[in-house]
N, C-alpha and C positions, 0 to 999 in steps of 0.2 A: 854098512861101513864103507869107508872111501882112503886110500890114499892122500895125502898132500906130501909133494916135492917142493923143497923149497932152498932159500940160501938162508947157512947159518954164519958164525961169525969166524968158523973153522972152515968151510965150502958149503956142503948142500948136505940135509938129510931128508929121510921121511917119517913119516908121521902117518898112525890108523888113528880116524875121527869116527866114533860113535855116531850114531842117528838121531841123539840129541847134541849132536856135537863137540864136544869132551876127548880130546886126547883117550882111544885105550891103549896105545903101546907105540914103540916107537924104535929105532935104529940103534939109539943108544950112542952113535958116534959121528962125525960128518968126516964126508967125503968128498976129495979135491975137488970132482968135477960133476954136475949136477946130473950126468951119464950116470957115473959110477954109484952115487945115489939111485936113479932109475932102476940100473942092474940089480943092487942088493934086494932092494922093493920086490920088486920078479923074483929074484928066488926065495925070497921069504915067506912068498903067496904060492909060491911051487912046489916048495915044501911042506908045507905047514901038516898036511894028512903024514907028514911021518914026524915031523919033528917032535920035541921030548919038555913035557912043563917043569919047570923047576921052580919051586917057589919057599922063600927064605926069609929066615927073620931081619929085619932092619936092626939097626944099634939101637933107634928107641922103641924097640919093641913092634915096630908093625909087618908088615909082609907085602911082599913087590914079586911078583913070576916073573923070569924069563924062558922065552922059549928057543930052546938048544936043538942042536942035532951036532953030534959026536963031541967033539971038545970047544965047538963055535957056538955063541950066541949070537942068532938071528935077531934078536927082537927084546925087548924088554917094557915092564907093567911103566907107563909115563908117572903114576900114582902110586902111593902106599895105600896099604889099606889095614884097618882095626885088626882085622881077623886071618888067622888062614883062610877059612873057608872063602871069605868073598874076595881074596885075590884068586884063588883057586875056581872060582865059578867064572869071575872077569878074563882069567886067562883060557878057559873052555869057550866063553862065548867066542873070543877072539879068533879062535882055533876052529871054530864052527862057523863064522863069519868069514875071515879072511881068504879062503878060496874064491868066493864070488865080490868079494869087494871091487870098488871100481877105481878108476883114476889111474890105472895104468895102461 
């Protein structure tokens, strides 16, 4: 998995790209400045061995994780998915990935 920093149409956010390429989570927000982006990026990779999965029904019935630590969400699933279970697996790979991810 890899980081990409970019400009949105709010400032800048980031984005985890799978190894087939595919969005798996994302920031969820953009940020003035493409630093401040950068920053979040880092601590969301510096976290991540503590941080907390939460994962929830959508309105049409699917399921999306975000991954938290205390009352902040760090990150969140770019995708819905069918099942709990396989947002729940996609947010452990994430979670198991994202320490050695690159591009920062």
């Amino acid at each position: 998995m890899y980081f990409v920093i970019a400009p949105t149409t709010g400032g800048h956010s980031w984005w985890l790209i799978d190894d087939q390429g595919a969005i798996a989570g994302e920031a969820g927000v953009s940020f003035p400045r493409e630093a401040d982006a950068l920053i979040a990026a880092r601590f969301f990779q510096r976290r991540t061995p503590s941080m907390d999965l939460v994962v929830h029904a959508t309105a049409d019935g699917r399921f999306r994780w975000e991954a938290t630590r205390g009352n902040h969400v760090l990150a969140i699933s770019h995708s819905s998915y069918d099942t709990r279970e396989a947002a729940v697996l996609v947010a452990l790979i994430v979670k198991n990935a994202v320490p050695s991810a690159l591009g920062l």
